[in-house]
C-alpha positions as CSV (number, residue, x, y, z in Angstrom):
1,X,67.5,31.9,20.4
2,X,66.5,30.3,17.0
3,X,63.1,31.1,15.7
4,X,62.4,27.9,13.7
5,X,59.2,29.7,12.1
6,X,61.3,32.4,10.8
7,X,63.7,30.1,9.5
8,X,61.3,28.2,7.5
9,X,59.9,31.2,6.0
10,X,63.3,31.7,5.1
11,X,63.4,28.5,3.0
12,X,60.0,29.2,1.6
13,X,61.4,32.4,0.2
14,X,64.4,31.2,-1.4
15,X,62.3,28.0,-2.7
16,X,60.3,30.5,-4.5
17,X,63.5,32.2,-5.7
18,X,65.0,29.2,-7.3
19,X,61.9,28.2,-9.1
20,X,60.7,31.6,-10.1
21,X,64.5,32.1,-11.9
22,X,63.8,29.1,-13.7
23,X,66.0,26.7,-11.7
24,X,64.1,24.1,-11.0
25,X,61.3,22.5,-12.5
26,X,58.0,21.0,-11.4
27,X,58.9,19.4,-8.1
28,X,62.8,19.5,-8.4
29,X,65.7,20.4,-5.9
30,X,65.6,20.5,-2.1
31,X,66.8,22.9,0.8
32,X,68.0,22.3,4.1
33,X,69.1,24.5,7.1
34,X,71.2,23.5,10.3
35,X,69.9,24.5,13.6
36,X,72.8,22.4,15.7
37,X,74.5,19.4,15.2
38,X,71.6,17.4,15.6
39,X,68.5,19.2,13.5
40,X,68.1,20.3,10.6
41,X,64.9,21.4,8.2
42,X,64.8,20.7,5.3
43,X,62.2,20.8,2.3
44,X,59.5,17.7,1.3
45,X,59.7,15.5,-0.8
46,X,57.6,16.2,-4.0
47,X,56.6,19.7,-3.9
48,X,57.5,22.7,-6.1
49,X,59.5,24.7,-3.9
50,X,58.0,27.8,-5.4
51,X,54.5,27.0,-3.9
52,X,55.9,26.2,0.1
53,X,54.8,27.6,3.2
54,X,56.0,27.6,6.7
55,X,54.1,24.3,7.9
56,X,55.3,21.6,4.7
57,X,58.9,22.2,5.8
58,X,60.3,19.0,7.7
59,X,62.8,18.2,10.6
60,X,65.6,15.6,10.6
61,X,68.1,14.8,12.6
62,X,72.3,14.0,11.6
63,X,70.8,10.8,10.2
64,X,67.6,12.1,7.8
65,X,65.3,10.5,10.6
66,X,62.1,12.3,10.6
67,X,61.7,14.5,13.7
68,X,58.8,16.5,12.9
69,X,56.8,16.5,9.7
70,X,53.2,17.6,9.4
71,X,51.1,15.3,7.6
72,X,51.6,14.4,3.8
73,X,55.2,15.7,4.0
74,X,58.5,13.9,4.2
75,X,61.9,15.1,3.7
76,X,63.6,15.3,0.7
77,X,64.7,12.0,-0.5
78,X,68.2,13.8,-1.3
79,X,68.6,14.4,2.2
80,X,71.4,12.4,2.5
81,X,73.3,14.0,0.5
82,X,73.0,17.1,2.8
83,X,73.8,15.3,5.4
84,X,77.1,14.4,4.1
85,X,78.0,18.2,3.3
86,X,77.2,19.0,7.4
87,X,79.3,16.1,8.7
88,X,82.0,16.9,6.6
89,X,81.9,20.7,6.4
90,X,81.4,21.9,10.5
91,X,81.3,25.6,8.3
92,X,77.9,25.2,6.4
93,X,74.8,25.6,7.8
94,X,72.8,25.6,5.1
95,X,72.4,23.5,1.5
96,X,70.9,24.1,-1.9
97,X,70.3,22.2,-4.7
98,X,68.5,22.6,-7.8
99,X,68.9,22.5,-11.4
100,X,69.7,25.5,-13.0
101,X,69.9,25.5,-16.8
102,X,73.6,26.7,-17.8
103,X,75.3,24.9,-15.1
104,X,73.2,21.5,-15.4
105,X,73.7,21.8,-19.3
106,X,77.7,21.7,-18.5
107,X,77.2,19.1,-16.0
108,X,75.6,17.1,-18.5
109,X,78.0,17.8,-21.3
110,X,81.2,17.0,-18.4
111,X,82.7,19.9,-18.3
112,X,83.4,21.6,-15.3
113,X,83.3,25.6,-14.9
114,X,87.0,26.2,-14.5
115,X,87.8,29.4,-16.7
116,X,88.8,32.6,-15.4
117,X,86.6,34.6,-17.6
118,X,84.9,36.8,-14.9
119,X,86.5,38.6,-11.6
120,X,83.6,38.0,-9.8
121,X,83.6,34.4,-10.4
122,X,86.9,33.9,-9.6
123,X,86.9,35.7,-6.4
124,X,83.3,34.4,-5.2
125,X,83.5,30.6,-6.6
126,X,87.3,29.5,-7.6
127,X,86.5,26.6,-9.7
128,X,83.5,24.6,-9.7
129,X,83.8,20.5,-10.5
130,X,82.0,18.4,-11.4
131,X,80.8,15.1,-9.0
132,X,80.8,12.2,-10.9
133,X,77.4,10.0,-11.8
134,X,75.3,8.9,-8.6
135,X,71.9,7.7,-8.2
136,X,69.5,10.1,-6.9
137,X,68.4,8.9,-3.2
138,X,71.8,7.1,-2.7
139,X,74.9,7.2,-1.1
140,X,75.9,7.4,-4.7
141,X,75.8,11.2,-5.0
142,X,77.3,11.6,-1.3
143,X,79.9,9.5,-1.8
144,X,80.7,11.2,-5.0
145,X,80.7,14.8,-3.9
146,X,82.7,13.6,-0.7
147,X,85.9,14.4,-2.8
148,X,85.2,17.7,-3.3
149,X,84.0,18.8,-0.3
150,X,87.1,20.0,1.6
151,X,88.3,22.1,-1.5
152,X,85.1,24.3,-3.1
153,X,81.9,25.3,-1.9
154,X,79.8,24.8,-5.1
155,X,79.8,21.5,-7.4
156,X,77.9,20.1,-10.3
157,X,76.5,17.1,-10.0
158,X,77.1,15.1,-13.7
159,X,73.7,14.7,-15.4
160,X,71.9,16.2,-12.4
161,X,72.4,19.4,-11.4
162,X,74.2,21.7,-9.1
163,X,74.8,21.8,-5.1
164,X,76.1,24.9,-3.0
165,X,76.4,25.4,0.4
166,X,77.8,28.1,3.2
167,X,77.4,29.2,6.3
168,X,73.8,31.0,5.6
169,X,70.7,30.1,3.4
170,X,71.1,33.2,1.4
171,X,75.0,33.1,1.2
172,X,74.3,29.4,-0.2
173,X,71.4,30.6,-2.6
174,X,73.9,33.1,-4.0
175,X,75.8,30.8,-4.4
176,X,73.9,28.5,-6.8
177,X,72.9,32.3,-8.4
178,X,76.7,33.0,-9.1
179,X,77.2,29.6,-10.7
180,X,74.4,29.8,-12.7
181,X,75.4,33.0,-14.1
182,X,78.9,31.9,-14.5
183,X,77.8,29.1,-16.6
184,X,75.8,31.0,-19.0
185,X,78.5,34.0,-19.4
186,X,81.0,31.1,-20.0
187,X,78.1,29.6,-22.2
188,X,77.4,32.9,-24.4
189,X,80.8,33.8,-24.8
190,X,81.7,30.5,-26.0
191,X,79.2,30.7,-29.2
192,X,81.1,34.4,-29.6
193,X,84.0,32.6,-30.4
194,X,85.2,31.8,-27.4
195,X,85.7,33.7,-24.2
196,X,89.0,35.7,-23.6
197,X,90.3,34.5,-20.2
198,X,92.0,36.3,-17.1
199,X,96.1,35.9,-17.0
200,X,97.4,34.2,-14.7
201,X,99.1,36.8,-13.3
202,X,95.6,38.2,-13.2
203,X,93.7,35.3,-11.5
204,X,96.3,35.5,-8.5
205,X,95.9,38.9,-7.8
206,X,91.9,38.2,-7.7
207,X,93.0,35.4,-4.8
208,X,95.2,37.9,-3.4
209,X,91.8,40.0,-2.6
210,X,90.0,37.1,-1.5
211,X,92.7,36.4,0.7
212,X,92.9,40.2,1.8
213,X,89.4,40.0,2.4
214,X,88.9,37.2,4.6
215,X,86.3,35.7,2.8
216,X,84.6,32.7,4.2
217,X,84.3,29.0,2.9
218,X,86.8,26.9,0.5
219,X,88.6,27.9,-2.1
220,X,91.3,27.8,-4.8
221,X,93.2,30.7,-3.6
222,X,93.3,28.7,-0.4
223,X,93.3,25.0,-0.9
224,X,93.6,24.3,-4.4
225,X,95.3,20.9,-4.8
226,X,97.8,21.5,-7.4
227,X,98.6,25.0,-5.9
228,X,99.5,23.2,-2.6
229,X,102.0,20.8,-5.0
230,X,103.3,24.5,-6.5
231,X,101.5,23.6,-9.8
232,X,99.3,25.5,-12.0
233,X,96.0,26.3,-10.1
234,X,92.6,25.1,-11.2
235,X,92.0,28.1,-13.4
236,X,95.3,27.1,-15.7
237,X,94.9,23.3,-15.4
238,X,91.5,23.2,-16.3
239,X,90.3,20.5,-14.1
240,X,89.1,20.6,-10.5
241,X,89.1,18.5,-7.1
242,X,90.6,15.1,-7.5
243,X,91.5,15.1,-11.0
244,X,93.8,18.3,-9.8
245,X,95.7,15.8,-7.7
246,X,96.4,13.3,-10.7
247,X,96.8,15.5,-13.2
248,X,100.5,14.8,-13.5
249,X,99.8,11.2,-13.4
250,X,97.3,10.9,-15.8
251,X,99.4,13.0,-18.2
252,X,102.1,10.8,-18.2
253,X,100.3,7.9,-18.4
254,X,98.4,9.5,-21.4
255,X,101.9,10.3,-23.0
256,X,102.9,6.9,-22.8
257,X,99.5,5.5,-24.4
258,X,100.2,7.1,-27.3
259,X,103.9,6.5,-27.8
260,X,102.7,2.7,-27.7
261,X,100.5,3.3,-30.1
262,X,102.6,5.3,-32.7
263,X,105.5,2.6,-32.2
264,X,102.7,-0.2,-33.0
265,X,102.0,1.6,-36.4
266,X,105.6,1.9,-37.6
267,X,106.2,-1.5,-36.4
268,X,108.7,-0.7,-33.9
């Protein structure tokens, strides 16, 4: 049987976690955990989540409808974006978002984390793309990340932040901790001169062992789109999710843009 209290103490813990690593701020990013398929907790609006306790957590049901909140609390105003993750990933049972410094930093500058720099990384993450623009509150942001969501189990959010998810609250908060990390190694290694990344031939023998192991979740070595059209996978393309699948497209169109123009200058 579920102990709800437990589970909120749970959320309370990691809340502290994410702010106490410096990735959140003030009253920024939201939690939620899935009980069934039809309630969920998740954390209040407008509270630090380093500062929670048992009684401010909230219950919703599949629709973000208030079940149970104790007075002065609400849910998260994001909560619809969790929703979407649940009712399009039956896997998760647990959401985290927040805005950790590295990763929201490459959000912001559009640039997803897509080089193999890091075994870890590539076996634990794959890739991780970036959702394009949505207003916070909206079905902006869930109809953005929608894309994504059957192919990794971490995305950044562009000029937001960064969402993970998995099957447990603290497989999910590694989550967001991997990504983080990844973003600043990526980061650091850049102003080195630029990192020195895995070989191909080195990136499919990490899948190989994520495949070996079993590991849960969605992934690249799985269900990358350009793998499944026997192209290069995420890691060699550079680009993630939906822009994967049009890659070739867009190339050729790009290619054909700029024959145009060169004919247009020599008059041709």
């Amino acid at each position: 049987m579920i102990n709800e209290y437990e589970i909120k103490k749970e959320i309370c813990d990691i809340g502290k976690r994410i702010y106490n690593r410096g990735m959140v701020a003030s009253n920024d990013g939201n939690i939620s955990v899935k009980l069934n398929d039809h309630e969920f907790l998740c954390t209040p609006t407008g509270v630090s989540k380093g500062f929670m306790t048992p009684e401010y957590i909230c219950k919703v049901d599949e629709n973000g409808n208030v079940i149970q909140a104790n007075k002065g609390f609400k849910p998260s105003s994001e909560i619809k974006m969790h929703m979407r993750v649940y009712k399009e990933r039956p896997d998760v049972n647990s959401v985290v978002h927040a805005h950790p410094m590295y990763a929201t930093a490459f959000a912001i500058a559009g640039i997803p984390l897509t080089q193999p720099i890091m075994p870890e990384a590539v076996i634990a993450l794959g890739c991780v793309p970036i959702a394009e623009y949505g207003t916070p509150s909206t079905e902006e942001i869930p109809n953005a990340v929608s894309k994504y969501l059957p192919y990794f189990d971490a995305v950044l959010l562009e000029n937001h932040g960064a969402l993970t998810y998995s099957d447990t609250l603290l497989s999910a908060y590694h989550k967001m901790e991997s990504v983080e990390f990844y973003a600043k190694l990526l980061y650091l290694s850049k102003q080195l001169g630029g990192p020195k990344e895995l070989s191909k031939a080195q990136v499919e023998r990490l899948y190989e062992i994520r495949r070996k192991f079993g590991m849960k979740g969605k992934h690249p070595a799985d269900i990358c789109l350009n793998a499944k059209d026997g192209k290069p996978s995420c890691h060699s393309c550079g680009q993630c999710g939906g822009s994967c699948a049009s890659s070739s497209e867009a190339g050729g169109d790009l290619v054909a843009e700029i024959t145009k123009k060169v004919m247009k200058e020599l008059g041709l």
